[in-house]
N, C-alpha and C positions, 0 to 999 in steps of 0.2 A: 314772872318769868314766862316767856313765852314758849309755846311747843310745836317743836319743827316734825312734820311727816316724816323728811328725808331720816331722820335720829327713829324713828319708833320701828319696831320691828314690823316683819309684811304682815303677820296677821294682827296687829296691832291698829293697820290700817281700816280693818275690816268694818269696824263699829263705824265709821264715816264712808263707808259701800264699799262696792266692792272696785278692785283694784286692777289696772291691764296690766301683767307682766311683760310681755311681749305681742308685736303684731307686725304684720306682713302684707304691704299694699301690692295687689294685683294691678297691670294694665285694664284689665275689663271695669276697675274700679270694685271692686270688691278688696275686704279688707279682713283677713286673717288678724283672730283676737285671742289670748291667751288668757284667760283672768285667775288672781290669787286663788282662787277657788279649785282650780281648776277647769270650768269649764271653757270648753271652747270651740270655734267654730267662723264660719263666713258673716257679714255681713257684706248687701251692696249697697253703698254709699252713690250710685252714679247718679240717683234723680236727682242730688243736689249743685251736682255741676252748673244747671242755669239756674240757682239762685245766684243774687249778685257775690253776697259773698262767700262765695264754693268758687266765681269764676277761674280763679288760676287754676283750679283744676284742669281746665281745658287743655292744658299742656301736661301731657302725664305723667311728665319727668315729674311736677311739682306734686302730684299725687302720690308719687313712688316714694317721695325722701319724706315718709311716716318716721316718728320716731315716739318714744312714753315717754312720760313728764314723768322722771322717776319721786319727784314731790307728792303729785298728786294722782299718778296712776292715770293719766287721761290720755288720749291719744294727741298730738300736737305738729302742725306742719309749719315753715316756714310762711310768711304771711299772719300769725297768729291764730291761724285756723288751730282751734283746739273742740275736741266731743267730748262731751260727758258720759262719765264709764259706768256711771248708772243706766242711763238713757241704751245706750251699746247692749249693756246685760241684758236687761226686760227686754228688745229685742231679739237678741239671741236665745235665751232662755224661753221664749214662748213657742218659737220657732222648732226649737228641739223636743218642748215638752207636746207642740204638737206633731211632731213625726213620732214619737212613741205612740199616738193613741189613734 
């Protein structure tokens, strides 16, 4: 028998990382992140626009309709563009741990 994410509860998720509850794309390209954890904060995602595949970005309507892969906690836009909410975290988290020191 198989085991679905979207069935386990949120901090159930946790032992396979950690998870984005909610997030919010900016015009500047910057992208408000919410994670199970708690933490949260900005990333900016805009130097990825000229890689080939970020280009739809260019249009920033297509940047704005962010929405969570409530499966997998990852962030996901049309075109299949999806991050790993691992990857997201360790950059936000290092970033915060160093504005504390």
């Amino acid at each position: 028998m198989g085991l679905s994410l979207e069935r386990m509860p949120r901090r159930s998720r946790r032992q396979y990382g950690p998870a984005i509850e909610s997030c919010k794309a900016e015009a500047d390209y910057s992208l408000w992140l919410l994670f199970d954890d708690g933490l949260e904060g900005y990333v900016y995602l805009g130097s990825l626009v000229d890689i080939v595949d970020f280009s739809i970005w260019r249009d920033v309507e297509r940047f704005l309709d962010v929405s969570v892969d409530p499966q997998t906690g990852a962030v996901r836009w049309q075109g299949g563009i999806r991050l790993d909410p691992g990857a997201l975290y360790k950059d936000l988290a290092s970033r915060v741990r160093a504005a504390l020191h």
